[in-house]
VEXZA-960575 format. One record per atom (N, C-alpha, C, O): atom name; x, y, z. Coordinates in steps of 0.2 Angstrom, whole numbers, padded with zeros to 4 digits. Example, Ala and Ser with C-alpha at 12.3 -4.5 7.8 and 13.67 -1.06 7.14 Angstrom:
<rs>
{r "N" {0066 -0028 0039}};
{r "CA" {0062 -0022 0039}};
{r "C" {0066 -0016 0039}};
{r "O" {0071 -0017 0042}};
{r "N" {0064 -0011 0035}};
{r "CA" {0068 -0005 0036}};
{r "C" {0064 0000 0039}};
{r "O" {0067 0006 0040}};
</rs>
This chain:
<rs>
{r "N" {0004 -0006 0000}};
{r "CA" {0000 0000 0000}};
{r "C" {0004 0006 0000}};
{r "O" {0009 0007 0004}};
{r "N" {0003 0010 -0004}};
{r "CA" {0006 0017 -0006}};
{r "C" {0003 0024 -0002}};
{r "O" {-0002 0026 -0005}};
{r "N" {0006 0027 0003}};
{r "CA" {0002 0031 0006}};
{r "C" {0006 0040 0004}};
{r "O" {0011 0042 0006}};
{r "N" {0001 0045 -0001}};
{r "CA" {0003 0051 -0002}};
{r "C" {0001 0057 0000}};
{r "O" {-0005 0059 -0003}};
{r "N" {0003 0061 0003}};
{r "CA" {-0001 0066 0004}};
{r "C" {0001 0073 0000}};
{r "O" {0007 0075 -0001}};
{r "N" {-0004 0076 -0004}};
{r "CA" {-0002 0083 -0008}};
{r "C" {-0006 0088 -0004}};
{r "O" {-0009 0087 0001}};
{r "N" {-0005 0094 -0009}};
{r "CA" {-0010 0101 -0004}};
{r "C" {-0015 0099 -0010}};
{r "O" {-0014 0095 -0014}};
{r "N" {-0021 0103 -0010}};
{r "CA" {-0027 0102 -0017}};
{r "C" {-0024 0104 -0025}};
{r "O" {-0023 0110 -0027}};
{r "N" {-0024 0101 -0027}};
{r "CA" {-0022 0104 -0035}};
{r "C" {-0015 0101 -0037}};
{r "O" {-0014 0102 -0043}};
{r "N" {-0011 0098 -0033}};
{r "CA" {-0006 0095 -0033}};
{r "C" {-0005 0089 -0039}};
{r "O" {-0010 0086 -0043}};
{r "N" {0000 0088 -0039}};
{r "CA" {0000 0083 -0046}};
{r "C" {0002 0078 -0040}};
{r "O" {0007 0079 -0035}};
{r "N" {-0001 0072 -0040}};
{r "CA" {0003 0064 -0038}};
{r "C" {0005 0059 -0046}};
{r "O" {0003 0061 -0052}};
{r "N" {0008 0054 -0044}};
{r "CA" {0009 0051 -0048}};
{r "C" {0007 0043 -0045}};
{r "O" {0008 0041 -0039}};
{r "N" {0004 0040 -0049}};
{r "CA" {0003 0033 -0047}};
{r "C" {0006 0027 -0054}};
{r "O" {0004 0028 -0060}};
{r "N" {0008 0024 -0052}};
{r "CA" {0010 0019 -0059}};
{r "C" {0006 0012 -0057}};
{r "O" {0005 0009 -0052}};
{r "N" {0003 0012 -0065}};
{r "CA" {-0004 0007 -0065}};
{r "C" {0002 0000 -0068}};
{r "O" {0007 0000 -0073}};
{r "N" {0000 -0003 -0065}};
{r "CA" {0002 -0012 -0069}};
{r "C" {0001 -0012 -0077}};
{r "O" {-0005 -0011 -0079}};
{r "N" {0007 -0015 -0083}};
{r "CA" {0002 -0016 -0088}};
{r "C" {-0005 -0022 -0087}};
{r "O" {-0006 -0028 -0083}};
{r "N" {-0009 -0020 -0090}};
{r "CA" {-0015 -0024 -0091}};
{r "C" {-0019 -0023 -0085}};
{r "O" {-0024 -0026 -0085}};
{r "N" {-0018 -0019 -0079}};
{r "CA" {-0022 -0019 -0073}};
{r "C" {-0028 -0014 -0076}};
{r "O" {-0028 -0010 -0080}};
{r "N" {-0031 -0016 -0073}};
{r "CA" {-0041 -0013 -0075}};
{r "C" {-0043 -0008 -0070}};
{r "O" {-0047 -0004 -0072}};
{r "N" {-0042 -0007 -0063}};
{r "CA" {-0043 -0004 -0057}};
{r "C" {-0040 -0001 -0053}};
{r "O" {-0034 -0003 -0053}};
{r "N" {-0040 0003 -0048}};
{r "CA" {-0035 0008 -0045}};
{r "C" {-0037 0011 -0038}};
{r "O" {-0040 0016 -0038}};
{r "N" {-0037 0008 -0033}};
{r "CA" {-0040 0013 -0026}};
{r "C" {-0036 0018 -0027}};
{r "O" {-0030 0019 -0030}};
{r "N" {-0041 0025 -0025}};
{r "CA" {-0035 0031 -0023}};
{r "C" {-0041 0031 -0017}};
{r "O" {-0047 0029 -0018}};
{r "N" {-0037 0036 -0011}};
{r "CA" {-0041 0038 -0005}};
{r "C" {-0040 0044 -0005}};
{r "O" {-0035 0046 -0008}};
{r "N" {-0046 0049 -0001}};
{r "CA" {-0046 0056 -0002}};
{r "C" {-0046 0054 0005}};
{r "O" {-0048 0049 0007}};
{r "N" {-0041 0060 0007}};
{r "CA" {-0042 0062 0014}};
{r "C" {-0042 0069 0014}};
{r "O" {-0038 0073 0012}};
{r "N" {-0048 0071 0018}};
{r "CA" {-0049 0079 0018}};
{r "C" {-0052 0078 0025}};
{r "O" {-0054 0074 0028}};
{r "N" {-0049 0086 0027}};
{r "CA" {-0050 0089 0034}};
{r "C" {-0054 0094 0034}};
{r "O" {-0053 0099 0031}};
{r "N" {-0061 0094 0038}};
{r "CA" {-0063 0100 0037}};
{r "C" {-0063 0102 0046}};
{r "O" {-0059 0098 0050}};
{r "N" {-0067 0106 0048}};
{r "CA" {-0065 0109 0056}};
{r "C" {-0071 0116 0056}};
{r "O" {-0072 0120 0052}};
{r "N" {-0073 0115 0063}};
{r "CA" {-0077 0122 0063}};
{r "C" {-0086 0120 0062}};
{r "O" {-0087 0115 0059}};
{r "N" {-0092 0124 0065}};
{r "CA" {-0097 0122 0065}};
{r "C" {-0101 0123 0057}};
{r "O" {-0099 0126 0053}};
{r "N" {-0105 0120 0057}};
{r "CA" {-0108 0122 0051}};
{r "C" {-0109 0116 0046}};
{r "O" {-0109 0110 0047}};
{r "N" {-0111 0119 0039}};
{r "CA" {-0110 0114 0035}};
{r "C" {-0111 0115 0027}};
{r "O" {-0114 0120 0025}};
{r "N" {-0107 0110 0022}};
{r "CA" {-0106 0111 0017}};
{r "C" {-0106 0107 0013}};
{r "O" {-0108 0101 0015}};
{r "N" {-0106 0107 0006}};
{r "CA" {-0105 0102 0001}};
{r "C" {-0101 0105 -0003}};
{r "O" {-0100 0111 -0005}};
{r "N" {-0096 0099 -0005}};
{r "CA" {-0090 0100 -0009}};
{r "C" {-0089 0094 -0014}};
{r "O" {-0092 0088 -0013}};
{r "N" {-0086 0095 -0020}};
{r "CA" {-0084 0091 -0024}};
{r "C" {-0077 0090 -0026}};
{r "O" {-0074 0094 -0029}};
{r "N" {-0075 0082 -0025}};
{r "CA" {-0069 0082 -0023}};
{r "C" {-0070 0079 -0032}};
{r "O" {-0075 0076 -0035}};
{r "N" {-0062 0080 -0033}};
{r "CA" {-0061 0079 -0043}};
{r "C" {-0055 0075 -0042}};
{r "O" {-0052 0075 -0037}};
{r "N" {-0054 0072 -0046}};
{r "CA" {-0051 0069 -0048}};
{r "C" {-0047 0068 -0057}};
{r "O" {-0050 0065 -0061}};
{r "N" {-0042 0070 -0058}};
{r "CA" {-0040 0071 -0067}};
{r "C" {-0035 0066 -0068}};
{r "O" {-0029 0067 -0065}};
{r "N" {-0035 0061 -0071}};
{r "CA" {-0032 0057 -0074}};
{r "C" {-0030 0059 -0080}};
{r "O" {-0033 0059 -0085}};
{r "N" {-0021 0062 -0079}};
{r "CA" {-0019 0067 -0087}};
{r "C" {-0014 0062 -0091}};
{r "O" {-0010 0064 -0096}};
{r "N" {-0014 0054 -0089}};
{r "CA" {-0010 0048 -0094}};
{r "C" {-0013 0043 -0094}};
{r "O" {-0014 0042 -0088}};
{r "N" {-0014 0039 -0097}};
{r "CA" {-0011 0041 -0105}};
{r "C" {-0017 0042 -0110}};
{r "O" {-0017 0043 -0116}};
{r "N" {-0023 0042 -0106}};
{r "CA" {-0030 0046 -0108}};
{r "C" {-0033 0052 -0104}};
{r "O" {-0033 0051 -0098}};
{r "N" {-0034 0057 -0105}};
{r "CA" {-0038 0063 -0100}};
{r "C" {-0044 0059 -0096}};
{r "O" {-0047 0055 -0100}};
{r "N" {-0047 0058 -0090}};
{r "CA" {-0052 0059 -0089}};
{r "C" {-0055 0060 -0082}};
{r "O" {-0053 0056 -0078}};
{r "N" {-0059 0062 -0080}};
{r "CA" {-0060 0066 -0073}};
{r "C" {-0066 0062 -0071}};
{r "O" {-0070 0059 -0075}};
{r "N" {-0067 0062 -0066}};
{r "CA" {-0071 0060 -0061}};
{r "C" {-0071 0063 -0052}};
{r "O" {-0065 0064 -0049}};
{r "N" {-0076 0063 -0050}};
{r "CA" {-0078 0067 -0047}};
{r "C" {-0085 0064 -0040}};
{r "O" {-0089 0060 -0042}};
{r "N" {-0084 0065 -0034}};
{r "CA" {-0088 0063 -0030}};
{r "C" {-0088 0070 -0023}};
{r "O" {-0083 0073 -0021}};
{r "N" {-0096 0070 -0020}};
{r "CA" {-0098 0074 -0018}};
{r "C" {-0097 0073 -0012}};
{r "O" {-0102 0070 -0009}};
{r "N" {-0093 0075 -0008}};
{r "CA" {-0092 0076 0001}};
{r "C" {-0096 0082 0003}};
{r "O" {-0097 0087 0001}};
{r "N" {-0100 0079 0009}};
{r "CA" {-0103 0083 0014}};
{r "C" {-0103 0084 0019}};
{r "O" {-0103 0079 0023}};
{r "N" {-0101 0091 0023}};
{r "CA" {-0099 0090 0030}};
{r "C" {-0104 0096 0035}};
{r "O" {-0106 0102 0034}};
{r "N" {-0104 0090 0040}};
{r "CA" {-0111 0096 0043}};
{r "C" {-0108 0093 0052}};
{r "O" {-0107 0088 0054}};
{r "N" {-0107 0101 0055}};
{r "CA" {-0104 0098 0061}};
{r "C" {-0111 0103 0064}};
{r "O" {-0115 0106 0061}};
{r "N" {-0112 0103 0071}};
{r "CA" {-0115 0106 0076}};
{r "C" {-0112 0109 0081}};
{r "O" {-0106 0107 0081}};
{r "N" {-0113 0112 0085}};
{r "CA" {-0110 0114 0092}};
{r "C" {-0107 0110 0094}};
{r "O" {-0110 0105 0095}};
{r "N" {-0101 0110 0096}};
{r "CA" {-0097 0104 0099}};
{r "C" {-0097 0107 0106}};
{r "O" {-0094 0103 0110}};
</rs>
């Protein structure tokens, strides 16, 4: 297991296996403070085809 941490926008690199078909990646995101949001975390695959995918994080904290 390969563990990376970048700031948002950052470039990582992952090397896929020939002929491998799938890929975990994990987001780790921090949020902090009351309240609540929705965000969309992206993701751009820029080799050896372009393609982006995308999943919606929600965060709702209350008075702590």
């Amino acid at each position: 297991m390969c563990r990376r941490h970048a700031a948002p926008g950052s470039l990582l690199t992952e090397r896929v296996g020939r002929g491998q078909r799938t890929v975990l990646l994990t987001l780790k995101w921090t949020f902090s403070g009351v309240g609540a949001t929705k965000e969309t975390a992206t993701v751009n695959i820029i080799e050896p085809s372009p393609v982006q995918a995308g999943a919606e994080v929600s965060y709702r904290c209350r008075r702590g």
